[in-house]
C-alpha positions, 0 to 999 in steps of 0.5 A: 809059878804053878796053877792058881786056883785061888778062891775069886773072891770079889770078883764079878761071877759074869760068863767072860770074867771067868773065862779070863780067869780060867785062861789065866790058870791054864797060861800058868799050867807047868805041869801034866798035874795042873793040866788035868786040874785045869780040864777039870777046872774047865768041866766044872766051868762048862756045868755051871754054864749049863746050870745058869742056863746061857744059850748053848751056841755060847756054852759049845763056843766058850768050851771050845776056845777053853779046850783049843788053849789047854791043848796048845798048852799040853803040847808046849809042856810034853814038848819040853 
């Protein structure tokens, strides 16, 4: 399978919407190389959140859960 970082073209640019698609890619990560593409993936997420200003209650929760899942994906594939 390996990572998907497609351009999302037509889709909605919405805080929640993203953070499906960021959780898609890291679900999809089956390797080391796509798990730190996918951290920087998550950063790149995390400053654009900053930049459209959301409240920072709800940037801390978002990145928290992205982080959370990348780290229970890194363990399943170093485990392998």
């Amino acid at each position: 399978m390996g990572l998907k970082l497609k351009k999302m073209e037509n889709r909605s640019k919405h805080y929640g919407d993203v953070v499906k698609w960021v959780e898609k890619v890291i679900d999809s990560c089956e390797t080391y190389q796509q798990i730190l593409s996918a951290k920087m993936l998550i950063h790149n997420f995390d400053e654009q959140m900053y930049r459209n200003k959301l409240n920072i209650s709800l940037i801390w929760s978002i990145r928290a859960s992205l982080d959370l899942s990348l780290s229970f994906k890194r363990n399943e594939i170093m485990g392998k």
